[in-house]
C-alpha positions as semicolon CSV with decimal commas, in nm:
position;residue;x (nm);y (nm);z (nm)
1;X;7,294;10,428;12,205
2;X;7,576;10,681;12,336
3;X;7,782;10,838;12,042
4;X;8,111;10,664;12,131
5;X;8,309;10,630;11,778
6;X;8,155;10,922;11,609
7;X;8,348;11,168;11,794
8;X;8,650;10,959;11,688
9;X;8,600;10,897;11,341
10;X;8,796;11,171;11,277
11;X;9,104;11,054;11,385
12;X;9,077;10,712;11,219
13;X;9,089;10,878;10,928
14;X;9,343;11,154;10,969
15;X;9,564;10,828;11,118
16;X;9,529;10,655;10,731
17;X;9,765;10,946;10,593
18;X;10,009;10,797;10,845
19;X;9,977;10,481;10,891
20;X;10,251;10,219;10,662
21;X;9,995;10,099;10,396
22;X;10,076;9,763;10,111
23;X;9,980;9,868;9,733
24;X;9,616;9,652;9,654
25;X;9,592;9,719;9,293
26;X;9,316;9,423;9,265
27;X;9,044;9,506;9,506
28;X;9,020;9,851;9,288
29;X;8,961;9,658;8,999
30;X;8,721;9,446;9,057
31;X;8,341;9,446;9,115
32;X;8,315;9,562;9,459
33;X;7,937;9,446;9,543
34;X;7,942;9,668;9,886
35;X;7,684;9,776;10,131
36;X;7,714;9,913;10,451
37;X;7,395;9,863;10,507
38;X;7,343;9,532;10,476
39;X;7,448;9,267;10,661
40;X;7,524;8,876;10,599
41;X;7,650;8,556;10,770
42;X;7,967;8,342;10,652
43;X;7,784;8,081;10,408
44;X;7,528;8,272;10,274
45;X;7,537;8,222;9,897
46;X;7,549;8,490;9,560
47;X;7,428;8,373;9,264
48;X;7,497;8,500;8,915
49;X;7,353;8,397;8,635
50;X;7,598;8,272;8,347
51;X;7,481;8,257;7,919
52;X;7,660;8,016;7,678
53;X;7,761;8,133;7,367
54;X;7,518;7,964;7,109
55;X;7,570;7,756;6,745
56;X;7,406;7,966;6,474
57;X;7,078;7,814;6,321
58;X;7,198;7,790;5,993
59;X;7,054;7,933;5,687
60;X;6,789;8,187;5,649
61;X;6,493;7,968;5,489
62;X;6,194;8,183;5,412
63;X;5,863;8,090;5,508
64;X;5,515;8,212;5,605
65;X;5,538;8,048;5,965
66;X;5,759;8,155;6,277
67;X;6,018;7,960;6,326
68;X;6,023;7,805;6,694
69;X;6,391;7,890;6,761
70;X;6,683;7,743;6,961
71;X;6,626;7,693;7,339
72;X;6,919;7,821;7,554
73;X;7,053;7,692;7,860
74;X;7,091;7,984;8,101
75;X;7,360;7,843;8,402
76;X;7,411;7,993;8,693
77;X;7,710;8,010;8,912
78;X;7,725;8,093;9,295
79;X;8,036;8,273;9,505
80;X;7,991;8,210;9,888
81;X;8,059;8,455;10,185
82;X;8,373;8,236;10,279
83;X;8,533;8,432;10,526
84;X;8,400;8,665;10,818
85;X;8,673;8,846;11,001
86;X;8,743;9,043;11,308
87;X;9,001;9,248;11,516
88;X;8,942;9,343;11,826
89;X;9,154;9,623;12,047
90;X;9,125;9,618;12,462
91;X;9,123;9,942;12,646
92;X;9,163;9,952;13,050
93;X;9,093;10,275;13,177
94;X;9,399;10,323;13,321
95;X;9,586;10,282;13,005
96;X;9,406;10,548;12,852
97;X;9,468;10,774;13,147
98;X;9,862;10,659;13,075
99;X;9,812;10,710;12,682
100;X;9,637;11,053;12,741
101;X;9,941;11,206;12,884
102;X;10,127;11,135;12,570
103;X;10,040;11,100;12,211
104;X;9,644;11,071;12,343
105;X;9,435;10,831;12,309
106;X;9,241;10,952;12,033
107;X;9,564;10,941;11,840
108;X;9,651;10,595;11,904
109;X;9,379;10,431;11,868
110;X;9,288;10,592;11,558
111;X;9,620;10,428;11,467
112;X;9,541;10,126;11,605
113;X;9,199;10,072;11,414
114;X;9,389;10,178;11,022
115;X;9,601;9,908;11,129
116;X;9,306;9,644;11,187
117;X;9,201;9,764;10,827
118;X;9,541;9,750;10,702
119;X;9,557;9,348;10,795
120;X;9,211;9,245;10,673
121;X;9,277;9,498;10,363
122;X;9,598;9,304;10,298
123;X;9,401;8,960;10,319
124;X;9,128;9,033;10,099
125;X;9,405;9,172;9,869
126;X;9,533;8,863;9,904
127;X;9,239;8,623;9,905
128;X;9,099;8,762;9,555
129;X;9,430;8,737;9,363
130;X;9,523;8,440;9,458
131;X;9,128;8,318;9,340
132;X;9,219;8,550;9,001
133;X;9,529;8,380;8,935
134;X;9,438;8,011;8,981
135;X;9,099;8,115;8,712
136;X;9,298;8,258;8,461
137;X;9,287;8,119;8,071
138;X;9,631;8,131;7,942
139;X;9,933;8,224;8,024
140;X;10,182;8,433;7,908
141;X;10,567;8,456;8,019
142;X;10,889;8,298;8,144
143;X;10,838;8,092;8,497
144;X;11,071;8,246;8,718
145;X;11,193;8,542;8,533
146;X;11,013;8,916;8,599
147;X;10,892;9,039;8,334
148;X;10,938;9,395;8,136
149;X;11,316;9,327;8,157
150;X;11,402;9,475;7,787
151;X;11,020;9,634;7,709
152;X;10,680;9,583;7,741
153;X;10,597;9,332;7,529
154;X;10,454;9,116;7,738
155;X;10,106;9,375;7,785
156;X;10,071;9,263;7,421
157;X;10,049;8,957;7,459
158;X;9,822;8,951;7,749
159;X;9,573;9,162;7,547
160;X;9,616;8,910;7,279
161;X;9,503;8,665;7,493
162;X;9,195;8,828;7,615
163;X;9,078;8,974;7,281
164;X;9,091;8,635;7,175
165;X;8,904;8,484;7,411
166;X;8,611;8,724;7,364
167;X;8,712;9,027;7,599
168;X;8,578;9,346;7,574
169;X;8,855;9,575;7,546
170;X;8,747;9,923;7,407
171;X;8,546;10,004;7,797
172;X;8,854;10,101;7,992
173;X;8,815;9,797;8,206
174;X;9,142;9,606;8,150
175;X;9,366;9,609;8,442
176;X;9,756;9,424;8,455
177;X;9,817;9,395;8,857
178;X;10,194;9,313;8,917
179;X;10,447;9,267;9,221
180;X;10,659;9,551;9,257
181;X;10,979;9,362;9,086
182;X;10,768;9,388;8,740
183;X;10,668;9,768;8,850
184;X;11,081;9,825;8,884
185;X;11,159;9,711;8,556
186;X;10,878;9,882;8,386
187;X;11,006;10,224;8,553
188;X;11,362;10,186;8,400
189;X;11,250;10,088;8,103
190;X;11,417;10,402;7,859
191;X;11,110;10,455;7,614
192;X;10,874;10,492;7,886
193;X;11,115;10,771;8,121
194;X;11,158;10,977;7,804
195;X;10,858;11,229;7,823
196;X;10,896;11,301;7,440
197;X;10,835;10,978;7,357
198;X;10,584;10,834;7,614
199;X;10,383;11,198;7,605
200;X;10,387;11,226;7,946
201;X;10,651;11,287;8,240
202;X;10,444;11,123;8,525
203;X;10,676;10,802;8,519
204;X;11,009;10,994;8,554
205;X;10,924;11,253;8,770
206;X;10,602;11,080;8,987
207;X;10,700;10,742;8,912
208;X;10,308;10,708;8,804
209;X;10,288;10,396;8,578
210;X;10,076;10,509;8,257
211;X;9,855;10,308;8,068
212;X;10,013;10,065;7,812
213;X;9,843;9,842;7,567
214;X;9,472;9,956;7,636
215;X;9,575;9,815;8,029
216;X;9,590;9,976;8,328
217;X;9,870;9,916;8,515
218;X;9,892;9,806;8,869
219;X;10,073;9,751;9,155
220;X;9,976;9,495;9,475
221;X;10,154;9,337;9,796
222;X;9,921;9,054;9,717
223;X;10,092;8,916;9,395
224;X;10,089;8,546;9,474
225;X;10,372;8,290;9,440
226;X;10,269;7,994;9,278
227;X;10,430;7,619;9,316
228;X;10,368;7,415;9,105
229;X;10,268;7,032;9,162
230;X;10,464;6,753;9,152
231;X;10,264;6,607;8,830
232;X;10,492;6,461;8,524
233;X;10,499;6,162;8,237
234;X;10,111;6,226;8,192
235;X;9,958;6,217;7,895
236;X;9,611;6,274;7,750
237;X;9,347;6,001;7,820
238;X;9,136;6,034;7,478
239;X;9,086;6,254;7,207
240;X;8,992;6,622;7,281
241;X;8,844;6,936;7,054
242;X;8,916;7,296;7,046
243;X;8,689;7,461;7,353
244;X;8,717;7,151;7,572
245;X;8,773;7,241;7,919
246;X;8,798;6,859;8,084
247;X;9,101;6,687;7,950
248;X;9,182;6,320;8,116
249;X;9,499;6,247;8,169
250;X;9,675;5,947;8,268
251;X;10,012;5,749;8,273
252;X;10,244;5,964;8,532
253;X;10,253;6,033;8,896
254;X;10,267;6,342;9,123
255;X;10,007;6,651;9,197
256;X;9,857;6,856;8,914
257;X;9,733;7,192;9,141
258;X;9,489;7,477;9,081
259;X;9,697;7,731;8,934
260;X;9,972;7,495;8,759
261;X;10,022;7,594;8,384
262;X;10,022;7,251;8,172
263;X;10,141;7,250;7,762
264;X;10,075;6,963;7,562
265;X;10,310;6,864;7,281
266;X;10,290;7,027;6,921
267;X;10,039;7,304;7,112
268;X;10,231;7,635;7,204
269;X;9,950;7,797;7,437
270;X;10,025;7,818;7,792
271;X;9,678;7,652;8,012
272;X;9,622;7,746;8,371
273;X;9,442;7,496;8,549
274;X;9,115;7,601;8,738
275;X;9,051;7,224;8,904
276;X;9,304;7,035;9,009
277;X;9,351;6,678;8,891
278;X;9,060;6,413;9,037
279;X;8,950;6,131;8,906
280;X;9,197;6,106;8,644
281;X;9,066;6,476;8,472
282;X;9,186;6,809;8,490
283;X;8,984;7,153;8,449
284;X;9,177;7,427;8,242
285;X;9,024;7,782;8,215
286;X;8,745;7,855;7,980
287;X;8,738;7,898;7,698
288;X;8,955;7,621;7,673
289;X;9,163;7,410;7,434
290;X;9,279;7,634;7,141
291;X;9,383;7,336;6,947
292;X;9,276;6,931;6,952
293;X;9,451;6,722;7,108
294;X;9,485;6,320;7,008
295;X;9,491;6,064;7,194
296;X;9,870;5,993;7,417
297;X;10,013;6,384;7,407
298;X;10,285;6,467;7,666
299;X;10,130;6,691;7,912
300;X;10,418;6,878;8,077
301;X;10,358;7,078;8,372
302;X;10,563;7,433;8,434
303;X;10,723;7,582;8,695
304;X;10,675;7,744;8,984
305;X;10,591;8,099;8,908
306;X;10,454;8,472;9,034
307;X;10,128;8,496;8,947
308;X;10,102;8,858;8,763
309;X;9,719;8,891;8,614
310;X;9,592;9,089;8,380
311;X;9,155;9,100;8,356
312;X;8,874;9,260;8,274
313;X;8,664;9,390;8,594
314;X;8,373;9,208;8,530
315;X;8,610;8,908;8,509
316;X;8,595;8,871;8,912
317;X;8,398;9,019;9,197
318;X;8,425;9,114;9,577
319;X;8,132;9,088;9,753
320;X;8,207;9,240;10,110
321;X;7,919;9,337;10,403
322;X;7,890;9,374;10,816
323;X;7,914;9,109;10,962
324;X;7,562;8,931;11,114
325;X;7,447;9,011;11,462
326;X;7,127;8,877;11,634
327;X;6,837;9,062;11,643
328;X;6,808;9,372;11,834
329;X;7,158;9,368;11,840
330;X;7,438;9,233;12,076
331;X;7,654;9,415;12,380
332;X;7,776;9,662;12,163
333;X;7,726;10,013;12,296
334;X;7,803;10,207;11,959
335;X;7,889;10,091;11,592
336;X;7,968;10,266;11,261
337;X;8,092;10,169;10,907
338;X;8,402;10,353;10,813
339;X;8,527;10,319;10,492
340;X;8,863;10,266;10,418
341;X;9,055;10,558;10,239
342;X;9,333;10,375;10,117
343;X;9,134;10,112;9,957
344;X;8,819;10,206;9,928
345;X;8,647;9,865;10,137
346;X;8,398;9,894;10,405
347;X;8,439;9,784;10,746
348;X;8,208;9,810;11,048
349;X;8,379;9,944;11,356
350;X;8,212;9,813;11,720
351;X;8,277;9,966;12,090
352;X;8,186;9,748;12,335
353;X;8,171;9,834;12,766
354;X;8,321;9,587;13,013
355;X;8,384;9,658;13,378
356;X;8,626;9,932;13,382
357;X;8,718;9,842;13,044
358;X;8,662;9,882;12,629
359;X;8,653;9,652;12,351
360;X;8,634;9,806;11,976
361;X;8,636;9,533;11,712
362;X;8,725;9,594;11,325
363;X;8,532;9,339;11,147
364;X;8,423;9,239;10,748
365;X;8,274;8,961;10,628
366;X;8,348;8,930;10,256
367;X;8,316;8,675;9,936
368;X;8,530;8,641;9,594
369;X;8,481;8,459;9,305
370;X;8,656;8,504;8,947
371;X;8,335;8,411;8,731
372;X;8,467;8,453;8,378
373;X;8,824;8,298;8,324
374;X;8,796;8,392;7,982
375;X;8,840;8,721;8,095
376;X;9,175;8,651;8,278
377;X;9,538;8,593;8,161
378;X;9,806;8,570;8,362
379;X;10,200;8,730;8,353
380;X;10,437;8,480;8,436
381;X;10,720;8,611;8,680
């Protein structure tokens, strides 16, 4: 197989330090479950395996015999390779003769190729937040007002929401990711540009946002804007404890979507709906209802918002791979992984020979799944 793309590999990436790139603040903060090696076809199913938190067995009784325990139930839960992606770039010979006596043709199409990885950066960027978001537990925030307008409160209350729910927090592995609006106010907020105060002068001089509240702090192009069903007049179909996560609803019309955030009367926490409403039920985000709820509450459903997150990494994973090809390969001539500076993904780069012309293809095939909602809360904007 002739050498085609190593000798080029170098331009691809000296052409990422030029190349416009979007901020992904969530793919960095995630499991990445990456291989370069490996290959997979869209379908192909992940499994994980998933522990409940047990009752305790009550009192210590002594006795001369073992006693037989508690059995567990030990679930499991599955993310699919939904999406396998390509870009391809033609190349006649005489337009590389024509390119070469310009900017070359290494240079452009070294250009061309951070670009591919730009787009299918931008829509895995995409893709995962927008599965984050619509898994979160709670809410936090004003619909339709950016947050960090006065201080940073809000990182507070996200942590609050997490640590409640369970979250480890003292492993580094928090992470806010915000649209750029948030990012704006955060960076004119006075106690943080005041490097006697916030111990640092990264934010006033770098602009460098600084960890706040035990969270890393985040920027992405990939924020998602949420709107919210048409759902109202519902209320709840039946009696419901604390740590339910079905709640049946009934008596109004309209849409109740994944990602809506739903209040029910005399009960202050903000839910985020992971199912949207079928059968008459809805599916809020583990680990559920903080309070019970009788029978007949007012279910009222909020706003349309911007879906800021905040999570722990191991709340969500990325699971991203080449591509499958048949055995002993296709008509490729050459093909390489490159990784992508700027991001950090994988993606396998393909030449392929025509009659008097080239093909190189950009391609990923890549998964997401947010397994622990617990583990997620998200910013209202």
């Amino acid at each position: 197989m002739a050498n085609v793309l190593t000798d080029l590999a170098a331009d691809i990436y000296k052409a990422a330090d030029t190349v416009g790139r979007e901020l992904t603040g969530a793919v960095s903060s995630v499991i990445v479950n990456g291989n370069g090696s490996e290959r997979v076809a869209k379908g192909d199913v992940v499994r994980s395996h998933f522990t409940r938190q047990p009752s305790a067995s009550g009192a210590i009784s002594e006795a001369m015999t073992i006693p037989e325990g508690t059995d567990q139930t030990v679930d499991n839960k599955t993310l699919t390779i939904s999406k396998a992606q390509s870009i391809q770039i033609p190349w006649t010979g005489e337009v590389i003769k024509h390119v070469d006596n310009g900017s070359g043709f290494e240079s452009v199409y070294g250009d061309q190729l951070v670009q591919a990885m730009r787009t299918l950066t931008n829509e895995i960027e995409a893709d995962l937040l927008s599965d984050i978001y619509q898994n979160a537990s709670r809410a936090h925030g004003t619909a339709g007002t950016t947050p960090f307008g006065s201080n940073f409160n809000e990182l507070a209350n996200l942590r609050k929401i997490m640590v409640d729910n369970g979250c480890p927090v003292n492993d580094r592995m928090l992470t806010a990711v915000m649209n750029t609006n948030a990012g704006v106010n955060l960076r004119n907020l006075a106690q943080l540009q005041k490097a006697n105060e916030s111990a640092s002068d990264s934010l006033l001089r770098q602009g460098t946002l600084l960890d706040l509240q035990g969270l890393m702090l985040k920027e992405s192009a990939g924020v998602q804007s949420h709107t919210k069903g048409t759902g109202a007049s519902y209320v709840t179909n039946g009696t419901f404890a604390v740590g339910d996560t079905t709640v049946s609803i009934d008596g109004g019309t309209g849409t109740v979507l994944a990602g809506d955030v739903v209040t029910f009367t005399g009960d202050t926490n903000k839910y985020v709906v992971i199912s949207a409403l079928s059968g008459g039920d809805i599916v809020i985000g583990g680990p559920g209802l903080q309070q019970s709820l009788a029978d007949g509450v007012a279910m009222t459903v909020g706003a349309s918002y911007t879906g800021n997150v905040a999570f722990h990494r191991n709340a969500a994973e990325l699971v991203i791979r080449a591509p499958a090809v048949p055995n002993g390969g296709d008509a490729a001539d050459d093909s390489m992984v490159v990784q992508d500076p700027w991001s950090g993904l994988v993606f396998e780069v393909r030449s392929y020979k025509g009659y008097r012309k080239a093909m190189f293809e950009v391609a990923v095939a890549y998964g997401y799944k947010t397994w622990k909602p617990d583990f997620v809360a998200t910013l209202l904007g």
